[in-house]
C-alpha positions as CSV (number, residue, x, y, z in Angstrom):
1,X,-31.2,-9.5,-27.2
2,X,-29.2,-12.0,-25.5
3,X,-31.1,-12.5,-21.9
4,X,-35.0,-12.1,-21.8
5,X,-36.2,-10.0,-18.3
6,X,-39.7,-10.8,-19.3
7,X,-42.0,-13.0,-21.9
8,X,-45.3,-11.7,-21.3
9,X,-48.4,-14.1,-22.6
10,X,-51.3,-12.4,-21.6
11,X,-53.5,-16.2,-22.3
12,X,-51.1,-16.8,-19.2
13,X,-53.0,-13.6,-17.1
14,X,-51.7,-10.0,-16.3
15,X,-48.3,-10.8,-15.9
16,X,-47.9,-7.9,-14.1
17,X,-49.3,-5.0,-16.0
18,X,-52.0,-2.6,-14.2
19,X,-53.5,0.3,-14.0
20,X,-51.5,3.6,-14.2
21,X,-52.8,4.8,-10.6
22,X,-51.7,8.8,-9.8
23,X,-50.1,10.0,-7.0
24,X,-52.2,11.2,-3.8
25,X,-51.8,12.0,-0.2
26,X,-54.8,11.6,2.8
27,X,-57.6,12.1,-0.5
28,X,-58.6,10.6,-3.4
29,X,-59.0,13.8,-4.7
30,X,-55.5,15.1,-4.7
31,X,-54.9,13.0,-7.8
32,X,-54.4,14.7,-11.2
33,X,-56.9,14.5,-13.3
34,X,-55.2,13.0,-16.3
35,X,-54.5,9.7,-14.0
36,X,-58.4,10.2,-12.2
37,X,-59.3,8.9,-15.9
38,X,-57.1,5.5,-15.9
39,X,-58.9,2.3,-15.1
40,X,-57.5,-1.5,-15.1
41,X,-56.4,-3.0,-17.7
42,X,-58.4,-6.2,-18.7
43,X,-57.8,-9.8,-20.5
44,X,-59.9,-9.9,-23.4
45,X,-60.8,-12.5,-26.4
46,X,-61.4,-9.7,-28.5
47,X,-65.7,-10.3,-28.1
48,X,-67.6,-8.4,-30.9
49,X,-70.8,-8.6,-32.8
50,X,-71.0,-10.2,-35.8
51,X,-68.8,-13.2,-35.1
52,X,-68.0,-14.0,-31.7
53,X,-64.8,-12.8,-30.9
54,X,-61.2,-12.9,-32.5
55,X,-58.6,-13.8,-29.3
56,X,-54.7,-13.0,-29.5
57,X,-52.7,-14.2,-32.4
58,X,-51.8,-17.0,-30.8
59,X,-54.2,-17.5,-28.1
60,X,-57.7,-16.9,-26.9
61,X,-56.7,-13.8,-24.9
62,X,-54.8,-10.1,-25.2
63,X,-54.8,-7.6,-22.9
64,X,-57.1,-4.8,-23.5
65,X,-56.7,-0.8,-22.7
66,X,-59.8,1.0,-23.3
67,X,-60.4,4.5,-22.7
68,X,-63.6,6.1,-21.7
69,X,-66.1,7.0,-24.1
70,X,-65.3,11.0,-24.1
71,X,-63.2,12.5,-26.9
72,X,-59.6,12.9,-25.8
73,X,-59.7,10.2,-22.8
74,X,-56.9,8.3,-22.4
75,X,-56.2,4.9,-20.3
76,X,-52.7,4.0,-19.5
77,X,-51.4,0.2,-18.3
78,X,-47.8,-0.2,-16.9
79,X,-45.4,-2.6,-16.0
80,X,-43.3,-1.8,-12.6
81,X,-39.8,-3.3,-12.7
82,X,-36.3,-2.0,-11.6
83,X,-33.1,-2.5,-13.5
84,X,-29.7,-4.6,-12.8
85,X,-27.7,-3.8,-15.6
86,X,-27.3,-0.7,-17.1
87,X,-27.1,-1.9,-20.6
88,X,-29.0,-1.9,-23.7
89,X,-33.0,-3.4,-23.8
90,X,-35.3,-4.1,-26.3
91,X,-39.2,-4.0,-25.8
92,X,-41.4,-5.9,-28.1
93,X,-44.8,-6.5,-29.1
94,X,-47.6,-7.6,-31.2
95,X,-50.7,-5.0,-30.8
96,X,-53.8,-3.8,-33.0
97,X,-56.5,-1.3,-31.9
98,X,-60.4,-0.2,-32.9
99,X,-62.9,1.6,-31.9
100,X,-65.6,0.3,-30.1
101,X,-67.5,-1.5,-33.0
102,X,-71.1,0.4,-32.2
103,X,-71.7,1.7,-35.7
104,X,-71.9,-0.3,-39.0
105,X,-69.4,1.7,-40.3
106,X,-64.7,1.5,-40.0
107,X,-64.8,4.6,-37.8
108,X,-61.0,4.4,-38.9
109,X,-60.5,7.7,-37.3
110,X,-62.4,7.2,-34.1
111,X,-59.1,6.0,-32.4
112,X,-56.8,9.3,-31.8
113,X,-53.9,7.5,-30.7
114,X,-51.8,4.4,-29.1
115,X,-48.4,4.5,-27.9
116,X,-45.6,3.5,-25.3
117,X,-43.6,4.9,-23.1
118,X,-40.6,3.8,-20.9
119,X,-40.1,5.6,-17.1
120,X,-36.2,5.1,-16.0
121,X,-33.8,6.4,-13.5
122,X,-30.7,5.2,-13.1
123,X,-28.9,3.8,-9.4
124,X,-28.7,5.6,-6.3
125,X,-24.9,5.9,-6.9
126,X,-24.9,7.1,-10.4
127,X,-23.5,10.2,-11.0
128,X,-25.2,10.3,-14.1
129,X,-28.8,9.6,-12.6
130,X,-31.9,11.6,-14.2
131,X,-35.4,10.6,-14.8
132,X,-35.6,9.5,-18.3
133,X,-38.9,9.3,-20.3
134,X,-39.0,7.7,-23.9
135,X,-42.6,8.6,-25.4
136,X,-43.8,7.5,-28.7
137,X,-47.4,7.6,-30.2
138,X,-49.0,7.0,-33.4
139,X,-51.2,9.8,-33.7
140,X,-54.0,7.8,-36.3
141,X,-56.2,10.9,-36.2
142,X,-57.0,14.2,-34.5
143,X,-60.3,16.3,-34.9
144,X,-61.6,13.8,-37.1
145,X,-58.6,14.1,-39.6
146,X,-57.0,11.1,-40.4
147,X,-52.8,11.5,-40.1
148,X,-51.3,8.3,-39.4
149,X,-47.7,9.4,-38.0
150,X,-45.1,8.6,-35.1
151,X,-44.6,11.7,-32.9
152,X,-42.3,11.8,-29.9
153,X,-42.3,13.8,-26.6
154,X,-39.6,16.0,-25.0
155,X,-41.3,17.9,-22.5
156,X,-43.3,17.2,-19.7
157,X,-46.3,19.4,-18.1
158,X,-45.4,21.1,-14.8
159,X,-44.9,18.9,-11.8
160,X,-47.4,19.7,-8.7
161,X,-47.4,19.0,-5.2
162,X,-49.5,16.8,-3.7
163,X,-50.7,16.9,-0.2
164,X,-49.2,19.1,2.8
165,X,-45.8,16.5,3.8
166,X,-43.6,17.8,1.0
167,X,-43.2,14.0,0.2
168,X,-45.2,13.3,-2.9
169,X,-45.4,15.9,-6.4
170,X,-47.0,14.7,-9.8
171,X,-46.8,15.8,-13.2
172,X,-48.7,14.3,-16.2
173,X,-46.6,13.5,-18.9
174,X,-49.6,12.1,-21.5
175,X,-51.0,15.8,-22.0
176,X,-52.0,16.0,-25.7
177,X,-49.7,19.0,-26.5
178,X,-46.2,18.8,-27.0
179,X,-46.0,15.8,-29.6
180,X,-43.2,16.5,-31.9
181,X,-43.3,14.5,-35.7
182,X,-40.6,11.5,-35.8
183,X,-39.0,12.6,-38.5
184,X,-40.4,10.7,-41.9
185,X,-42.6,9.1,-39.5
186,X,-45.4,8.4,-41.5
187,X,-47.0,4.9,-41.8
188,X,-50.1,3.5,-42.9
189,X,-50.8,0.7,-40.9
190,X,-53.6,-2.6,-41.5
191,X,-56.5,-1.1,-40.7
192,X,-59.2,-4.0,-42.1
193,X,-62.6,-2.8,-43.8
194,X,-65.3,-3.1,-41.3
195,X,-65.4,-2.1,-37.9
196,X,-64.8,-5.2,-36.3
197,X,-62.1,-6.5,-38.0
198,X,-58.2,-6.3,-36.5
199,X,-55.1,-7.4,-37.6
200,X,-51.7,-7.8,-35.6
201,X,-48.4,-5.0,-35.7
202,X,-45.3,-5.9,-34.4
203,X,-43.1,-3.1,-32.8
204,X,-39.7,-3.3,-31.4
205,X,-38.0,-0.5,-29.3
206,X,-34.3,-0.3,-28.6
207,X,-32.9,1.7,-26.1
208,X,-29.4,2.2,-24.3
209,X,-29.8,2.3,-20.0
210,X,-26.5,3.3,-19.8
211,X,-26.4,6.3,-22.6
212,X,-30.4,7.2,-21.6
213,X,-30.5,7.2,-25.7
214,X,-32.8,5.9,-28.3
215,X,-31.1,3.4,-30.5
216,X,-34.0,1.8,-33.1
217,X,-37.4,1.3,-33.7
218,X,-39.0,-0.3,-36.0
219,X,-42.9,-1.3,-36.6
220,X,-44.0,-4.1,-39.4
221,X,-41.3,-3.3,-42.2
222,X,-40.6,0.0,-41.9
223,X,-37.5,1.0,-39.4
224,X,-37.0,4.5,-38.3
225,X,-34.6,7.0,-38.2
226,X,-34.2,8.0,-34.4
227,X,-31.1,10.3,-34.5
228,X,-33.6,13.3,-34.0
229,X,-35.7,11.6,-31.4
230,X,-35.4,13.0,-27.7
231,X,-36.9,11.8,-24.5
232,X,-38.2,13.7,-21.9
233,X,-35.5,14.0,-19.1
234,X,-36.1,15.7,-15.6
235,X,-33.7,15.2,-12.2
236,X,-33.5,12.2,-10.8
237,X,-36.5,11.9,-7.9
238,X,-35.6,10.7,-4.6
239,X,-37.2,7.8,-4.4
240,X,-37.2,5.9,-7.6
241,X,-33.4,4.7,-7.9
242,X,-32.9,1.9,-10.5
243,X,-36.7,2.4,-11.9
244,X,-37.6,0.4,-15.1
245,X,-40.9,0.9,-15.9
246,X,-43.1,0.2,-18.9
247,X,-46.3,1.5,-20.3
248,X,-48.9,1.6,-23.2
249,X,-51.8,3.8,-23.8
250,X,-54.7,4.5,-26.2
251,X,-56.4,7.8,-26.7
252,X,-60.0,8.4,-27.9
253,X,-60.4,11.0,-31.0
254,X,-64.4,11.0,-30.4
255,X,-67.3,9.9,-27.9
256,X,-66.4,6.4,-28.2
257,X,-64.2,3.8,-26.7
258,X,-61.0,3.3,-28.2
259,X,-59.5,-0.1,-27.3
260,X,-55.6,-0.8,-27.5
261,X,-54.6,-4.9,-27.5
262,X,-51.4,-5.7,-26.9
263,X,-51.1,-9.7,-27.7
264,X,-47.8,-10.1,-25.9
265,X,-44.5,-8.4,-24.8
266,X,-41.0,-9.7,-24.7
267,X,-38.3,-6.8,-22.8
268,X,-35.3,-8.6,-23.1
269,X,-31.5,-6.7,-22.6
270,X,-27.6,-7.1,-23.8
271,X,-26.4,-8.5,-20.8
């Protein structure tokens, strides 16, 4: 779009994306254990086995999300910004994911899923304002079953207080139920034939600030039909006016690490 709000080049360093970190109050422990999971996200060449490592596309470094290695755990990295224009944005990227290459065999449906999500409220002085969450994943496999589909979220869990001030609640929104199919959402995407091997996927997202809708999205050639796509939308919290936050995640399907690399990001808006 016409005026870029952030190139991110991860041979350049984090730019800004970090670890998904729950809310707590006084302990540690208050935390939910969905976001008790999350660690850092890391810069990576892409190291393996047999050859040394791959790098970005374009570079010698991407940056990495891996879960832990227990079936179903998810790690989640997140860029923080707030909005100035209530207009339409675009969010870009190149990304691939893999197992961790630890058997001599494609483990193609090792890796659960990878995704992104937006977190957005609108301005303190909107009358309009209400927590909006855009969720897509491609679930690759569940249960060992190999599916390879774009599924979107409208509902979240059940929000929870944390502490004893009334001043902090948390809900998590990642929970493996509720996934609904993008309609004709099915794509096979390059997954190469030994365990080791990745290739790059390019995904765009459009979305309006000012409608809170869905507009396009598109990954490699294929663009998708989002007039039955629905984000999850809850009242506007009291102390997140103007939020504009970005994340992506990867989900393991089995006792392994599943790693998500995102080469870069470009969030750019119509303003």
């Amino acid at each position: 779009m016409r005026r870029i709000i952030s190139h991110d080049d991860f041979s350049n360093g984090h730019c800004g994306w970090s670890q998904l970190v729950g809310n707590y109050e006084d302990d540690l422990d208050t935390m939910l254990p969905g976001y008790a999971q999350h660690t850092s996200a890391m810069l990576s060449t892409l190291g393996h086995w047999d050859a040394g490592s791959h790098g970005g596309y374009d570079s010698s470094y991407a940056l990495k999300v891996a879960t832990r290695p227990r079936a179903g755990a998810q790690n989640v990295a997140i860029k923080r910004l707030t909005t100035r224009h209530r207009s339409p944005i675009r969010f870009e990227m190149y990304f691939t994911f893999k197992p961790e290459a630890n058997e001599l065999k494609l483990s193609e449906t090792d890796v659960r899923s990878v995704g992104f999500l937006f977190d957005l409220q609108g301005g303190d002085q909107d009358n309009d304002s209400e927590r909006v969450m855009p969720h897509l994943r491609f679930l690759n496999a569940e249960n060992g079953r190999h599916l390879q589909k774009w599924q979107f979220k409208r509902e979240t869990t059940a929000f929870r207080k944390i502490g004893t001030e009334d001043k902090t609640e948390s809900h998590y929104h990642l929970a493996n139920d509720g996934w609904m199919d993008l309609p004709d959402g099915e794509q096979k995407l390059c997954y190469n034939e030994i365990a080791t091997k990745v290739n790059w996927s390019y995904l765009r997202f459009d979305f309006d600030l000012r409608s809170m809708k869905a507009l396009e999205f598109q990954c490699n050639d294929r663009v998708f039909d989002m007039s039955g796509f629905e984000s999850i939308r809850i009242p506007a919290m009291k102390n997140l006016w103007c939020m504009l936050n970005f994340c992506v995640f990867a989900e393991t399907d089995t006792a392994k690490r599943t790693f998500l690399y995102i080469n870069s990001v470009c969030i750019s808006g119509d303003f």
